[in-house]
Structures are given as C-alpha cells and as structure tokens.
VOSETOR-724103 format. One record per residue (C-alpha): x, z, y; residue in three letters. Coordinates in steps of 0.001 Angstrom, whole numbers, padded with zeros to 6 digits, always signed. Each point is the difference from the previous one (the first is absolute). Last residue first. Example, Ala and Ser with C-alpha at 12.3 -4.5 7.8 and 13.67 -1.06 7.14 Angstrom:
! VOSETOR-724103
+013670+007140-001060ser-001370+000660-003440ala
***
This chain:
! VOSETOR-724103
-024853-036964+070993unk-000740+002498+003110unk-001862+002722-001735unk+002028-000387-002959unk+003268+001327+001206unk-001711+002707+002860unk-002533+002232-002518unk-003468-001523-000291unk+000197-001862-003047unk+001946+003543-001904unk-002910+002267+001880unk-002552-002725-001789unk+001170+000076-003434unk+000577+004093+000587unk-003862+000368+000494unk-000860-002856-002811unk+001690+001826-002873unk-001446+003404+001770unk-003649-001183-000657unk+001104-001624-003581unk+001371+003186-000939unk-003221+002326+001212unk-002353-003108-001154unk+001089+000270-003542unk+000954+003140+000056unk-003952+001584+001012unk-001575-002740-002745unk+002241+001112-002712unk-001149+002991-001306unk-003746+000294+001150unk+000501-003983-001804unk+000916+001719-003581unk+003628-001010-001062unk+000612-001512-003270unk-002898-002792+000614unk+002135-001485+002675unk-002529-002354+001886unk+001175-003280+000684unk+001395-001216+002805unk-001022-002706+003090unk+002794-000393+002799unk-001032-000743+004026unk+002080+000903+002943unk-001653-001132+003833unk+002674-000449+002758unk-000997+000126+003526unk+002413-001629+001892unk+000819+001187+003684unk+002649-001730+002501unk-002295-000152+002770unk-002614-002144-002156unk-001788+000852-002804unk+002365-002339-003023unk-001060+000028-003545unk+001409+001094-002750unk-001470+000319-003640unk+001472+001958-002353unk-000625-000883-003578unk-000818+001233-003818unk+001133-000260-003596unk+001365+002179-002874unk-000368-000475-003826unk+002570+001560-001143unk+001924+003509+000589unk+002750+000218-002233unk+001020+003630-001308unk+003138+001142+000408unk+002023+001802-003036unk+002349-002158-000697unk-000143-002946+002564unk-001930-003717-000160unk+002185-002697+002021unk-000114-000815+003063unk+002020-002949+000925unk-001455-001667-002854unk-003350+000153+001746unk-003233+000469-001115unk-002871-000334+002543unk-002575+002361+001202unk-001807-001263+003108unk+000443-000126+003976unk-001486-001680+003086unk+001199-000441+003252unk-002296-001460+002318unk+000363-001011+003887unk-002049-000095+003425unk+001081-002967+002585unk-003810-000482+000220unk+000258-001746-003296unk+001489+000761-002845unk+004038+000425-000557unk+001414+000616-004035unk+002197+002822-000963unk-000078-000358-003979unk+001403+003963-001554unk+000717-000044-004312unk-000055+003840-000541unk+002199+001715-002802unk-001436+003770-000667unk+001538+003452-001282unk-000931+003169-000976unk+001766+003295-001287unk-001046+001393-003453unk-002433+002779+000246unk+001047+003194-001344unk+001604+001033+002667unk-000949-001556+003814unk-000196-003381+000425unk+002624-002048+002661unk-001186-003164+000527unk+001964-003489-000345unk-000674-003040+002470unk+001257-003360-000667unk-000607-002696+002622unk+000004-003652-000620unk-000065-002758+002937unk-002122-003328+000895unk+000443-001647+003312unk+003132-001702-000993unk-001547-001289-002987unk+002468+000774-003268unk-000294+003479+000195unk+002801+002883+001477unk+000265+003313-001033unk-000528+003611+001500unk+000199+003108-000868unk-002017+003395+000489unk+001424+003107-002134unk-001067+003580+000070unk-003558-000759+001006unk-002134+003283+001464unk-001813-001346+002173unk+001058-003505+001067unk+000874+000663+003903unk+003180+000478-000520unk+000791-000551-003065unk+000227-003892+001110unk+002138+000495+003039unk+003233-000943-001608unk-001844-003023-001715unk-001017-001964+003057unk-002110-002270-001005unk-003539+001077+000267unk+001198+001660+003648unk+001345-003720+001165unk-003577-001511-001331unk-001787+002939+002540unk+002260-000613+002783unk-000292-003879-000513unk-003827+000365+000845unk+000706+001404+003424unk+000020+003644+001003unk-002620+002830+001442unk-001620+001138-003079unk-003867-000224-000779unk-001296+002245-002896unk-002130-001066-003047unk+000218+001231-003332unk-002309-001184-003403unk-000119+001134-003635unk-002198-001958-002752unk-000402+002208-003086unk-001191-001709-003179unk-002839+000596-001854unk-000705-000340-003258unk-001399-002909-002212unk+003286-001484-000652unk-000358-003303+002684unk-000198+002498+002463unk-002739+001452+002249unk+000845+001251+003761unk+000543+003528+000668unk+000912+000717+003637unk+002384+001357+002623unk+001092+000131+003381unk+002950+001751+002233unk+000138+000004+003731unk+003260+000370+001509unk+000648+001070+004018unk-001728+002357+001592unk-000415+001440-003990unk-002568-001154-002466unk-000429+001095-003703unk-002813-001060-002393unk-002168-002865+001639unk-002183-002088-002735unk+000282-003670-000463unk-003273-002137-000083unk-000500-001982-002997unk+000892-003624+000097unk+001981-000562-003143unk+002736-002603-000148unk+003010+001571+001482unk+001610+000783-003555unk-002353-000699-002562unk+002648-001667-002818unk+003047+002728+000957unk-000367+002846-001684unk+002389+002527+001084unk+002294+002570-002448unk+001483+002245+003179unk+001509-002077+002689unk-000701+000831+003853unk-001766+003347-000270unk+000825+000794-003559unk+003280+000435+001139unk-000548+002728+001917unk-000847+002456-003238unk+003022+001566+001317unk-001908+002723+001013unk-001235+001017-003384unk
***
C-alpha cells in the first residue's frame, strides 16, 4: 500500500477543471517547513476530483529547481518510490519530457507515466512549469506496467528575496474507486509530504544551491 506514491503526482487525473474552481483549500499535514492542501472540486464526469496543493520556500534560484527536473541521476531520489526517471529532449528548448515508472507491490502491475514539462517566466521574475500526459515514442507502453493518463498540474516560482523562493505545487486527480479514501488519504499526503521533504534537501544541498 505504500507505494501508492504515485497517485500523488500522476494517478488517472482529470484534467478539464484543473485550477478553475474557487473553493477554499483545506490544511492536512504541515511541518516547519512544507504545508500540504487539498480539495474536491467538480469535474466534467459528475464526480469529484481531488485537487492537491504543497508550499515550502527553499533557499536557491529558479535554475536550481529546472536543473533538479532535469537531472535524471537524481530523479529517484526524491520521487518516492520510482525505479526509473529519464529524460528526453522536445522540440522547444524550454519544453522537456520526463518518464517516471513506480514500483507496485504484488499483485498490482508496476506503474508508469510520460509527462510533457513547458518552463515559461511570469512576472515579478517568478516562473511556471507546467506538466501533462503525452505519448511519446521514446516511451513506449511495457508488459506488465500500467499507463497512468490523464495527468496535469504546475509549480509556480517566485522569488522572496535573500536568495528564498517559495514554490507552490499544484496537480488535480481523480478519485481511485478501488481503494476507499480512509485508505488512501494518509499515503497520499505521507508520500507526497516526504516527495517534497527530500525535493527541497536535494535544492538546498551545495551543487544546486549555487546554480
């Protein structure tokens, strides 16, 4: 059941009402340094969807975080639970695809997801990178790995001052009806709470801190 982790950035997500609602989020996990959010927003199927936010603030520059989303040695690092991160280039130079696959425990058939990521600057010096399910050549479907569709979200960036960003992490998913929510709820935010921990120790440490 712990390996459920990949529900937290990928698992079967409707995309059509993502960031559209206005309803407040609610607070489920906080440390000194992470805050996690969450609510149910309507989608375009009649149920609701899940709509998961994270904010922490880092001490590095905006290039730090876009160096971390490419580097693919460090990608199991501080993806819970993925067995294989890679990355592949995209016609726009500020475009890039990442493959992630998730180890599932037996009988479940492992996991795996192809992300299309658009880094884009706003104002304020603050930037976006936003990501959806694509299909790539490159990444072809496996035997026995199931392919997680349907996926889209963002971080935001933005600059505090002093060498500070506050990043916020935003992704939208449906419910799985296999798994009952006092189930899933705790390992959802458990895996996506240490997901972001080690995210931040990796931005932090000495060769991204100063990129």
């Amino acid at each position: 059941m712990q390996h459920l982790s990949v529900l937290v950035i990928s698992s079967m997500m409707f995309v059509r009402s993502l960031f559209v609602d206005t309803s407040e989020f609610k607070l489920v996990k906080q440390d000194n340094a992470i805050a996690l959010y969450e609510r149910w927003i309507p989608g375009a199927g009649g149920e609701n969807v899940r709509e998961i936010k994270t904010i922490f603030q880092v001490k590095c520059a905006i290039p730090a975080v876009i160096g971390l989303f490419k580097d693919q040695a460090r990608g199991r690092e501080w993806n819970t639970n993925a067995s294989d991160y890679r990355i592949a280039t995209a016609p726009d130079p500020h475009h890039w695809i990442t493959y992630i696959k998730y180890d599932i425990p037996w009988p479940v058939d492992d996991q795996d997801c192809c992300l299309l990521y658009r880094y884009q600057e706003m104002t304020g010096d603050a930037a976006e990178v936003a990501f959806e399910s694509i299909t790539d050549h490159r990444f072809p479907l496996y035997n026995k790995t199931t392919r997680i569709t349907g996926t889209r979200g963002k971080w935001i960036m933005a600059p505090l001052g002093n060498g500070q960003l506050q990043i916020t992490y935003m992704v939208t998913t449906d419910r799985s009806k296999k798994i009952p929510r006092w189930v899933s709820d705790p390992i959802i935010h458990d895996n996506l709470f240490r997901t972001m921990t080690k995210f931040k120790s990796l931005l932090e440490n000495k060769t991204y801190a100063r990129q």
